[in-house]
PDBQT receptor file of N, H, CA, C and O in Angstrom, charges set to zero:
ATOM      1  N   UNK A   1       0.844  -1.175   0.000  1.00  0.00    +0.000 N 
ATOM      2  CA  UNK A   1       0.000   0.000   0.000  1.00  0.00    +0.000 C 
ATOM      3  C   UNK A   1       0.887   1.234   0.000  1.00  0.00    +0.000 C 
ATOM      4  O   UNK A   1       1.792   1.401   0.817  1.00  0.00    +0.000 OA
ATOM      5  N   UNK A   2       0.541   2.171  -1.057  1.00  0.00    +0.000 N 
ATOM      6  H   UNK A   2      -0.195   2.036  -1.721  1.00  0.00    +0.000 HD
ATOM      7  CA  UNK A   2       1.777   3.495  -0.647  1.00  0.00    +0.000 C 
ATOM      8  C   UNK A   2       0.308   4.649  -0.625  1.00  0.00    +0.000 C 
ATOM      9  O   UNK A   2      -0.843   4.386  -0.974  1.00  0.00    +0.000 OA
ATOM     10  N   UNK A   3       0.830   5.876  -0.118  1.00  0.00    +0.000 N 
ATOM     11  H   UNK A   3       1.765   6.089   0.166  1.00  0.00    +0.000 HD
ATOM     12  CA  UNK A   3       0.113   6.727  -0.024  1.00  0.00    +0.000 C 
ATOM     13  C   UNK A   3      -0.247   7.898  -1.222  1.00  0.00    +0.000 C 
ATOM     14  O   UNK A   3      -0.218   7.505  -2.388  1.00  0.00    +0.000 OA
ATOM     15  N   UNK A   4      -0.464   8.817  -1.048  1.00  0.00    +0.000 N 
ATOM     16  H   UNK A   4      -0.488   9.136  -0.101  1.00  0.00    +0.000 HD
ATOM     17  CA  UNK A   4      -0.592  10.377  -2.380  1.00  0.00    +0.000 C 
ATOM     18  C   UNK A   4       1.147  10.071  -3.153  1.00  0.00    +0.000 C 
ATOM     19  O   UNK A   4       1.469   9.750  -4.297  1.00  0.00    +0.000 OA
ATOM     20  N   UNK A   5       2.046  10.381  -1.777  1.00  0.00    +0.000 N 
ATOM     21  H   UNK A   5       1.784  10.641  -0.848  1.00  0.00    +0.000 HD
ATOM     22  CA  UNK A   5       3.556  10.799  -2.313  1.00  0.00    +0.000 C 
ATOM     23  C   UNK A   5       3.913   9.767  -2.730  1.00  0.00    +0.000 C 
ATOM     24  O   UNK A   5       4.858  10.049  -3.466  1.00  0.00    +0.000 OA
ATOM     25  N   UNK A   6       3.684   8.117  -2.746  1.00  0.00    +0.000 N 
ATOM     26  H   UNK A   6       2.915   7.888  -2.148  1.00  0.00    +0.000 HD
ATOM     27  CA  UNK A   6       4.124   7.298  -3.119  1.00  0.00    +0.000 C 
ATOM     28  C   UNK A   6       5.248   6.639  -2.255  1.00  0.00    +0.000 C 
ATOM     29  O   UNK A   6       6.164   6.035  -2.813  1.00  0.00    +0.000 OA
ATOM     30  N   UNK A   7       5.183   6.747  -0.934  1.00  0.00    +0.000 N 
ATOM     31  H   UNK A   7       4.438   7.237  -0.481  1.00  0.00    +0.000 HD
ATOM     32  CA  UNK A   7       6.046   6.268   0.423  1.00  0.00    +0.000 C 
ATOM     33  C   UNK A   7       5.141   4.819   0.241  1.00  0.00    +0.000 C 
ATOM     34  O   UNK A   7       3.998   4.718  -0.206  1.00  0.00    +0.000 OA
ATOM     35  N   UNK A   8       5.912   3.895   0.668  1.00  0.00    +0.000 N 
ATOM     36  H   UNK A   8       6.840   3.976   1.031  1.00  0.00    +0.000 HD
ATOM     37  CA  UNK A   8       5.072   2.314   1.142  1.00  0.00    +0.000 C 
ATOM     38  C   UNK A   8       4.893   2.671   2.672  1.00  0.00    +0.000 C 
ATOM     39  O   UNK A   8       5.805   3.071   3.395  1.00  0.00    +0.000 OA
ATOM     40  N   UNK A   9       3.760   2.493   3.005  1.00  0.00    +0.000 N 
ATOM     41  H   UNK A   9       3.020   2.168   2.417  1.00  0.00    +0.000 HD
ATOM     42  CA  UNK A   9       2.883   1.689   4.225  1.00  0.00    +0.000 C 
ATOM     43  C   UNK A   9       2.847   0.729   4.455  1.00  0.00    +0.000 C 
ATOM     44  O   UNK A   9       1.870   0.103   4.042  1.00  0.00    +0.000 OA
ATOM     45  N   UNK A  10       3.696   0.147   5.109  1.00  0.00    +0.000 N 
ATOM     46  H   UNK A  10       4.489   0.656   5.443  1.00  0.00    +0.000 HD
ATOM     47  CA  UNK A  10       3.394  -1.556   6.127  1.00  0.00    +0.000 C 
ATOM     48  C   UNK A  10       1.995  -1.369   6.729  1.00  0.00    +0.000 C 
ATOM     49  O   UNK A  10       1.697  -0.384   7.406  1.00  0.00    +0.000 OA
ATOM     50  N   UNK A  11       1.392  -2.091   6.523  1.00  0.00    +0.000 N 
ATOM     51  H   UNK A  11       1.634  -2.890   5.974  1.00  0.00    +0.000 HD
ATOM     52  CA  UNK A  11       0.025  -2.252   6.951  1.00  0.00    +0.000 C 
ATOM     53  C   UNK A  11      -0.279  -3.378   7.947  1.00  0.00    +0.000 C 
ATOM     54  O   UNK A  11      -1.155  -3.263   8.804  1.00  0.00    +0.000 OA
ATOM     55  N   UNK A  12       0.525  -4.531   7.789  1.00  0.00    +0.000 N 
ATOM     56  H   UNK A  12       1.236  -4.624   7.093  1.00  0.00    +0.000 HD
ATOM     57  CA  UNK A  12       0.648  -5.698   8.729  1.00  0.00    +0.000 C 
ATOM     58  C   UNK A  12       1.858  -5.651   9.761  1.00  0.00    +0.000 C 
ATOM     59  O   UNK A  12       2.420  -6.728   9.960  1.00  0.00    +0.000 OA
ATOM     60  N   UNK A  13       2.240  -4.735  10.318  1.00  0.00    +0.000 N 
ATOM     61  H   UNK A  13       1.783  -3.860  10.156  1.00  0.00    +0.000 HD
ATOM     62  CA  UNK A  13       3.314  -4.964  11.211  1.00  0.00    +0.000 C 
ATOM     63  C   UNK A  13       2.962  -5.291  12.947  1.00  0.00    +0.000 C 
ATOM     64  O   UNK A  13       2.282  -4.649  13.747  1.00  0.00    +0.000 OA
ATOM     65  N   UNK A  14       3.558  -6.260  13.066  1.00  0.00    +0.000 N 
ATOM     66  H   UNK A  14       4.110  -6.782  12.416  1.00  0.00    +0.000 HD
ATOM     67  CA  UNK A  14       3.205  -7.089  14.366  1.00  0.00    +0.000 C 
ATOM     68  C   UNK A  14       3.232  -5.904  15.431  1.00  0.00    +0.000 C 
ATOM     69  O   UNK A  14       3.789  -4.811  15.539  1.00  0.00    +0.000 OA
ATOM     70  N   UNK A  15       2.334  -6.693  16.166  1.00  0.00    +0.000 N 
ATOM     71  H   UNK A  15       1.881  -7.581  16.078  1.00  0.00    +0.000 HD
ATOM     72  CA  UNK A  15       2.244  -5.765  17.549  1.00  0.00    +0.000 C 
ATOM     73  C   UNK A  15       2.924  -6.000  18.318  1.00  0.00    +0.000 C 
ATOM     74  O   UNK A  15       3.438  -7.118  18.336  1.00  0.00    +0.000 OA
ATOM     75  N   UNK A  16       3.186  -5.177  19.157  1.00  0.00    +0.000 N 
ATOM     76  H   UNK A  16       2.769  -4.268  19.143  1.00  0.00    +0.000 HD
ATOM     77  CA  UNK A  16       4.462  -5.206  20.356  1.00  0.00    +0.000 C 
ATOM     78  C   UNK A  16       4.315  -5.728  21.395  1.00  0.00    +0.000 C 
ATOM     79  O   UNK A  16       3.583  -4.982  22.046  1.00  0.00    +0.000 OA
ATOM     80  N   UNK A  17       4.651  -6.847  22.144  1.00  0.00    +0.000 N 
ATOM     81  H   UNK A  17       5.246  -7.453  21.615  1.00  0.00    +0.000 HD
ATOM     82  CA  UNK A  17       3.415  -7.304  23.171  1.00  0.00    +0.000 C 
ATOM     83  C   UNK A  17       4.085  -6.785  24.642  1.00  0.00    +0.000 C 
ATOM     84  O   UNK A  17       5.205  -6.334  24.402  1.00  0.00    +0.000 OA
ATOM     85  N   UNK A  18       3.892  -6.737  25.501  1.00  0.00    +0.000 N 
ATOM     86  H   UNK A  18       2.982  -7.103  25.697  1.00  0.00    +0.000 HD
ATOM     87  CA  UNK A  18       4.335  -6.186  26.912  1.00  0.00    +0.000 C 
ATOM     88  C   UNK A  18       5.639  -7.706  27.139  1.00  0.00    +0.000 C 
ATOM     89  O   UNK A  18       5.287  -8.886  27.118  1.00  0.00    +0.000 OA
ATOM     90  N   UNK A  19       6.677  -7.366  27.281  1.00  0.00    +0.000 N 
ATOM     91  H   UNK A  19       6.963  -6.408  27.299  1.00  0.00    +0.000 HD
ATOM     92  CA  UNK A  19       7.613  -8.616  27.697  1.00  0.00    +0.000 C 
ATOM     93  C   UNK A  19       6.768  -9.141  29.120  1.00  0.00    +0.000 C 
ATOM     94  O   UNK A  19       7.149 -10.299  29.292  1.00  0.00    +0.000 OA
ATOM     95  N   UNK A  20       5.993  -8.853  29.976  1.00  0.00    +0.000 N 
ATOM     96  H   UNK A  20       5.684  -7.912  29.837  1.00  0.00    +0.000 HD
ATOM     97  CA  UNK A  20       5.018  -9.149  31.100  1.00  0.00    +0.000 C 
ATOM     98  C   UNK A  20       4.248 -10.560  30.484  1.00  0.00    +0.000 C 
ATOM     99  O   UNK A  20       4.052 -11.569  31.162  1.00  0.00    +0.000 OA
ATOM    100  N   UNK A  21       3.870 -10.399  29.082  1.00  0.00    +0.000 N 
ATOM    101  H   UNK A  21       4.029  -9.580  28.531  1.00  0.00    +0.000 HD
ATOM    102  CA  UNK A  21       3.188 -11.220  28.747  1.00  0.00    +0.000 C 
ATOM    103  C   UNK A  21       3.788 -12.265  28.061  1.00  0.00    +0.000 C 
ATOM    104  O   UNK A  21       3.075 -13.196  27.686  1.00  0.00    +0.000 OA
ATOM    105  N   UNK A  22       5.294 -12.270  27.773  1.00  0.00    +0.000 N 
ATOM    106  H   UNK A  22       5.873 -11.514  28.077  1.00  0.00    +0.000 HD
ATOM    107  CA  UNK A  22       5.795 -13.005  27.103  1.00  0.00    +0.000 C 
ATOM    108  C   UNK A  22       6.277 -14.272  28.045  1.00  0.00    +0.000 C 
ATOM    109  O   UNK A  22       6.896 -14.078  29.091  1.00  0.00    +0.000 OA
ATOM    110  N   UNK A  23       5.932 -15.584  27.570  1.00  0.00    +0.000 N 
ATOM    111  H   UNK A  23       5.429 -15.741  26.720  1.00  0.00    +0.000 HD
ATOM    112  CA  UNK A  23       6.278 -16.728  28.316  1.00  0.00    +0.000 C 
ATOM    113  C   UNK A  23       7.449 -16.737  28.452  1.00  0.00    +0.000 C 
ATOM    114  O   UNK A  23       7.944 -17.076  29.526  1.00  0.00    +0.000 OA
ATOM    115  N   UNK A  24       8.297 -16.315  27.252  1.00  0.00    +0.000 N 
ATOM    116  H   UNK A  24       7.895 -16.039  26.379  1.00  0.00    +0.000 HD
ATOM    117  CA  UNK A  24       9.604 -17.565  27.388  1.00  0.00    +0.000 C 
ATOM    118  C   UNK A  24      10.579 -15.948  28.628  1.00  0.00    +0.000 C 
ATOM    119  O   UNK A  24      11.531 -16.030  29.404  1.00  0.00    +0.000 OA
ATOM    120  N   UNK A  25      10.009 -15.156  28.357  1.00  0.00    +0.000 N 
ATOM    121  H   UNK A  25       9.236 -15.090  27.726  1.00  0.00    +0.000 HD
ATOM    122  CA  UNK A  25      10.581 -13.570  29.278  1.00  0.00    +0.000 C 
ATOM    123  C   UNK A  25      10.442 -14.553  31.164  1.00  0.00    +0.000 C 
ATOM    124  O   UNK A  25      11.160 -15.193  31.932  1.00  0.00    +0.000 OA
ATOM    125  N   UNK A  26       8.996 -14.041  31.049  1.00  0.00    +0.000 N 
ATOM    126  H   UNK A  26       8.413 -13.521  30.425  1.00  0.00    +0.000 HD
ATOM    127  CA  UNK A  26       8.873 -15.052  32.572  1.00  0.00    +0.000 C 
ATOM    128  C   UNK A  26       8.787 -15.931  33.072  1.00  0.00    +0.000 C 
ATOM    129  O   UNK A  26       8.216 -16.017  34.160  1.00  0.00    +0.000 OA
ATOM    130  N   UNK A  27       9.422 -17.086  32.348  1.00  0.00    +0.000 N 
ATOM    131  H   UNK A  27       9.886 -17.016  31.465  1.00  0.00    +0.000 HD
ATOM    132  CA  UNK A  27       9.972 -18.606  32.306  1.00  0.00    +0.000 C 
ATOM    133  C   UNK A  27      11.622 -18.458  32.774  1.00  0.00    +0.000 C 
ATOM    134  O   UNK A  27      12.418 -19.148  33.411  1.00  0.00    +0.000 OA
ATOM    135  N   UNK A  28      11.647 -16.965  31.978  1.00  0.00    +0.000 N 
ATOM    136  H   UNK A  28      11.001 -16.403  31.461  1.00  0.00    +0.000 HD
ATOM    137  CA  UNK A  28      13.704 -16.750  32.743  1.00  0.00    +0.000 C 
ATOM    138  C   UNK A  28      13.282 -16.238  33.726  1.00  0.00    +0.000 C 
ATOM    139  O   UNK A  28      13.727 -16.892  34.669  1.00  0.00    +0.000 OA
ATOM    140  N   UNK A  29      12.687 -15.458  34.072  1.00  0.00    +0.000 N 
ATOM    141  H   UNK A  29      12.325 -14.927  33.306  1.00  0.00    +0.000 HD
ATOM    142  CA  UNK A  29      12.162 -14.589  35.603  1.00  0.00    +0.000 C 
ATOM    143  C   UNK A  29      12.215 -15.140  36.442  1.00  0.00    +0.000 C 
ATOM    144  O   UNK A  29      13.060 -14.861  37.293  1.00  0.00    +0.000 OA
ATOM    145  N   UNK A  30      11.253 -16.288  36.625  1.00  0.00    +0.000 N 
ATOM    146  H   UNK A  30      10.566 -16.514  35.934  1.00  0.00    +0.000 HD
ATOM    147  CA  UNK A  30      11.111 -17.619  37.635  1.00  0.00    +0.000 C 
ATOM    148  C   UNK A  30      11.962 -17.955  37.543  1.00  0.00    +0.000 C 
ATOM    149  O   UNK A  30      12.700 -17.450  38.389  1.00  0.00    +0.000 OA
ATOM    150  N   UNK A  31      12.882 -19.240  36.373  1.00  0.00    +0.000 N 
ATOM    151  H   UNK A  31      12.282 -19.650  35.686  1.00  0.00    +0.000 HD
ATOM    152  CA  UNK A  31      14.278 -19.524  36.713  1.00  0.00    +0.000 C 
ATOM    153  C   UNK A  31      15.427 -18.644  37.598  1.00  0.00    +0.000 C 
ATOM    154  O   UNK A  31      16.067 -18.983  38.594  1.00  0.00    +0.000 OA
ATOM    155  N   UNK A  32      15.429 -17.603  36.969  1.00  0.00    +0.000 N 
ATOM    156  H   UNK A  32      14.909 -17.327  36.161  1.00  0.00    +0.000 HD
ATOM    157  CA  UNK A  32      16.343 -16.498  37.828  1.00  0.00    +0.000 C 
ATOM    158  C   UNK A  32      15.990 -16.536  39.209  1.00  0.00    +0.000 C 
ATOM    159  O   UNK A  32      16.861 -16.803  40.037  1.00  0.00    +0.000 OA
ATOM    160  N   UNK A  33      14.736 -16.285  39.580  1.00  0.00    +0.000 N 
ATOM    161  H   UNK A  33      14.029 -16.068  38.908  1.00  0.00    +0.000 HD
ATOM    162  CA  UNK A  33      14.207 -15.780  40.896  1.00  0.00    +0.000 C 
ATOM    163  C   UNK A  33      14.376 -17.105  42.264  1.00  0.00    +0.000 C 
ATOM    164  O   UNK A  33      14.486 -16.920  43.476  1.00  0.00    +0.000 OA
ATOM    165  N   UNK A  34      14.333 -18.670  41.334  1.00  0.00    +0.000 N 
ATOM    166  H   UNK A  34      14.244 -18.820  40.349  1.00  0.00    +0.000 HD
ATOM    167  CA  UNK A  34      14.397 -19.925  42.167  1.00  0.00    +0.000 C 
ATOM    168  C   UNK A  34      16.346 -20.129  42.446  1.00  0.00    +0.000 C 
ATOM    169  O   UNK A  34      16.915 -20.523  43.464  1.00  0.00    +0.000 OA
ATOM    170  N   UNK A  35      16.934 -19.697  41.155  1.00  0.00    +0.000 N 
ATOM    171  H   UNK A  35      16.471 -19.377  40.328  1.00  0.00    +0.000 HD
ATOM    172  CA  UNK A  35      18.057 -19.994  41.393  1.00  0.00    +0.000 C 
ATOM    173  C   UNK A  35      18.846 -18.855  42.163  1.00  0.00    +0.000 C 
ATOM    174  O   UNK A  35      20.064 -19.024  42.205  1.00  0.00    +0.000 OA
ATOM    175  N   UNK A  36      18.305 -17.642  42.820  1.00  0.00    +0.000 N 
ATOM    176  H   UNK A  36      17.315 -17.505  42.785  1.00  0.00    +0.000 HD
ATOM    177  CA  UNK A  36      19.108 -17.049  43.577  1.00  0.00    +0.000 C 
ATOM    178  C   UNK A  36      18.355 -17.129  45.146  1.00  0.00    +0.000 C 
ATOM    179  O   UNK A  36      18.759 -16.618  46.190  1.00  0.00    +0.000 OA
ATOM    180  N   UNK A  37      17.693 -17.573  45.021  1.00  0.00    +0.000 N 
ATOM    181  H   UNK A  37      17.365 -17.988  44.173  1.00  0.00    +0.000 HD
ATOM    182  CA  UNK A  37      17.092 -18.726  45.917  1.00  0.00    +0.000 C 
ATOM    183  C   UNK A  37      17.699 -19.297  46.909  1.00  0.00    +0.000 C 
ATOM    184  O   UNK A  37      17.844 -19.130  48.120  1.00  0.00    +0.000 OA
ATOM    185  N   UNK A  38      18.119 -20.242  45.827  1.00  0.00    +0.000 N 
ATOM    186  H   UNK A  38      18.001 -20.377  44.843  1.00  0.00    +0.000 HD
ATOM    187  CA  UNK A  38      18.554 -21.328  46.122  1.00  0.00    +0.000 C 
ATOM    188  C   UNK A  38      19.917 -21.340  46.479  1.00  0.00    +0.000 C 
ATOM    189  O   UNK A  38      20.387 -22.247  47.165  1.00  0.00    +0.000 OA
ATOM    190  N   UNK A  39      20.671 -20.264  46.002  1.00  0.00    +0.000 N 
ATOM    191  H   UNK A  39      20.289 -19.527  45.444  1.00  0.00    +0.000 HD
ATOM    192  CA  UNK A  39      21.828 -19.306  46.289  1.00  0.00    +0.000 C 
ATOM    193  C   UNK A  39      21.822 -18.944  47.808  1.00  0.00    +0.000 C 
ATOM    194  O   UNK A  39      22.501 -19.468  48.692  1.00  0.00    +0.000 OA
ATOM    195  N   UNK A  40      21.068 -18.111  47.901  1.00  0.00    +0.000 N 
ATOM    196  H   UNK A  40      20.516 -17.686  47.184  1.00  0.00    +0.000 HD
ATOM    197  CA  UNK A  40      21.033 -17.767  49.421  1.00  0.00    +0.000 C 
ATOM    198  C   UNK A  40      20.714 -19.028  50.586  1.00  0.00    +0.000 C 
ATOM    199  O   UNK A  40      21.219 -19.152  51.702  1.00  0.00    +0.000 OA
ATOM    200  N   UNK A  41      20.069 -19.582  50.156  1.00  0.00    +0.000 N 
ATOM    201  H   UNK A  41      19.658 -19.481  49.250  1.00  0.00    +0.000 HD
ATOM    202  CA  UNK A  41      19.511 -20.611  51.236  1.00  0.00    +0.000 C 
ATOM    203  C   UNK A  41      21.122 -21.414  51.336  1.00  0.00    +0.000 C 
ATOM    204  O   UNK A  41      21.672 -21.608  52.421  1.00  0.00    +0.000 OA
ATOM    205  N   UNK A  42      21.616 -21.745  50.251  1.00  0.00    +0.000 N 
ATOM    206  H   UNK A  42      21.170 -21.588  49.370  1.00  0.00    +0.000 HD
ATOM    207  CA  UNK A  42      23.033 -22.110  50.527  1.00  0.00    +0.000 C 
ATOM    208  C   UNK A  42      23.617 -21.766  51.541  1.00  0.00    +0.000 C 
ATOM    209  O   UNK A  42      23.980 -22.463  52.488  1.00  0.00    +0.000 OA
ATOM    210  N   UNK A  43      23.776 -20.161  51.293  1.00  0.00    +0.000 N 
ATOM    211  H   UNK A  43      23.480 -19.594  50.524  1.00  0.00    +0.000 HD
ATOM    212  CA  UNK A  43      24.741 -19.498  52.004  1.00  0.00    +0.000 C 
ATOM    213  C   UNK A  43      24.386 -19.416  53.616  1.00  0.00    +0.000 C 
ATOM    214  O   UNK A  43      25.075 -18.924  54.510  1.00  0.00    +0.000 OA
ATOM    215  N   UNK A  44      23.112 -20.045  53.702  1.00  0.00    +0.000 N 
ATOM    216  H   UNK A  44      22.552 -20.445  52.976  1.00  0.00    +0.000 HD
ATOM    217  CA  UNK A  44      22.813 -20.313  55.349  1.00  0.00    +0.000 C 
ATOM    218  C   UNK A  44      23.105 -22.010  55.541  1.00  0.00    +0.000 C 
ATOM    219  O   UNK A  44      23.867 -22.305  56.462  1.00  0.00    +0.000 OA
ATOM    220  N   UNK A  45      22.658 -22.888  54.894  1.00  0.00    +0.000 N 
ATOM    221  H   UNK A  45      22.039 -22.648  54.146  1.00  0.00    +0.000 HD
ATOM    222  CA  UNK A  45      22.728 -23.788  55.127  1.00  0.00    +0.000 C 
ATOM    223  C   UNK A  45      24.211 -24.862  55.408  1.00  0.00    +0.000 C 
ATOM    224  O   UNK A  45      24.536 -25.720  56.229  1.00  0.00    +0.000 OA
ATOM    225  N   UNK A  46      24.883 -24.141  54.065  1.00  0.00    +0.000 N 
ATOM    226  H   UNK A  46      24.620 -23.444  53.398  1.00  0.00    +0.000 HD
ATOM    227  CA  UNK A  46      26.457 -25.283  54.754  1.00  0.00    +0.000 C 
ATOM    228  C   UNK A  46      27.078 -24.410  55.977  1.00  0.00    +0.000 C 
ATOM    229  O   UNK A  46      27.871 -25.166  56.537  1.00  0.00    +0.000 OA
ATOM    230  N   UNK A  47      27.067 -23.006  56.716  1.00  0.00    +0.000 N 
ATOM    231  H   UNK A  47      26.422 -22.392  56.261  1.00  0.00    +0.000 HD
ATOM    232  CA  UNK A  47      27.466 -23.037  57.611  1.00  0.00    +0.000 C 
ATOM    233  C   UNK A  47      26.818 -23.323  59.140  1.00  0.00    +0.000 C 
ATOM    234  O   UNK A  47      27.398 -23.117  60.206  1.00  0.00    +0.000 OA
ATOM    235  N   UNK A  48      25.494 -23.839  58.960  1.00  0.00    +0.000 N 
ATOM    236  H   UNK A  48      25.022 -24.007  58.094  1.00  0.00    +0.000 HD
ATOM    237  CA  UNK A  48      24.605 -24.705  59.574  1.00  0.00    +0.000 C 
ATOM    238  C   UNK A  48      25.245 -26.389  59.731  1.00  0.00    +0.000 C 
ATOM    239  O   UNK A  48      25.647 -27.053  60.686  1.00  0.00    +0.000 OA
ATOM    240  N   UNK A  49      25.089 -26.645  58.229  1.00  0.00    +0.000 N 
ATOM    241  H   UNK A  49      24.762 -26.105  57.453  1.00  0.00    +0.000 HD
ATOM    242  CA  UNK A  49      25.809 -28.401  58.355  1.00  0.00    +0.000 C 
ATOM    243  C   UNK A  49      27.532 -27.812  58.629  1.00  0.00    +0.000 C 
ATOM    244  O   UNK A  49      27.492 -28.352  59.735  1.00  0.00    +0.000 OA
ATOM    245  N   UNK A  50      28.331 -27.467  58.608  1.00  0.00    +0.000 N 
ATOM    246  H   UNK A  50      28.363 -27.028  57.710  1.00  0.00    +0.000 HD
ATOM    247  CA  UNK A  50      29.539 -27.526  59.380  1.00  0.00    +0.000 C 
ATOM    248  C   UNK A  50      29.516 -27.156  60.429  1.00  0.00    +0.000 C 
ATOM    249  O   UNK A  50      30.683 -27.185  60.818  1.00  0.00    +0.000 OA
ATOM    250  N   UNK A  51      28.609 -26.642  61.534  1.00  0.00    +0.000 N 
ATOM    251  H   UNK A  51      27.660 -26.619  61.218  1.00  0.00    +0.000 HD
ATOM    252  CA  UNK A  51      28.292 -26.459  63.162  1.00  0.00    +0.000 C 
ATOM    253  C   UNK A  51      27.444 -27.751  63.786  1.00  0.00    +0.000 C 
ATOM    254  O   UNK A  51      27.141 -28.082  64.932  1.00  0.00    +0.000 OA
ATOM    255  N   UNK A  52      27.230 -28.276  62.559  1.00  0.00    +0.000 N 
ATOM    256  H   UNK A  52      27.477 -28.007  61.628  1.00  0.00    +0.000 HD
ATOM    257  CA  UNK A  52      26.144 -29.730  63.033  1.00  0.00    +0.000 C 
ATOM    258  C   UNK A  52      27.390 -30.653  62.937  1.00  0.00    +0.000 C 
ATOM    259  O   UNK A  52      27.285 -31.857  63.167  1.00  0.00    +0.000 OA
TER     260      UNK A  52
């Protein structure tokens, strides 16, 4: 599609979606969020098992 001046118009260009809504975005979120986690709980736990 072009206009009067003869510029092309994309007429089908995808929509932008919120990265909020994107799975594979908050599939790393959760991963990230369990594995620093799991990080910290470390950092309490082996100096727990070396006092046990």
């Amino acid at each position: 599609m072009s206009d009067a001046s003869g510029i092309e118009i994309a007429t089908d260009v995808p929509r932008q979606v919120p990265l909020r809504r994107n799975r594979g975005f908050r599939m790393l979120w959760i991963g990230q969020l369990l594995s620093d986690t799991g990080t910290q709980i470390s950092g309490i736990a082996y100096p727990l098992l070396i006092l046990a």
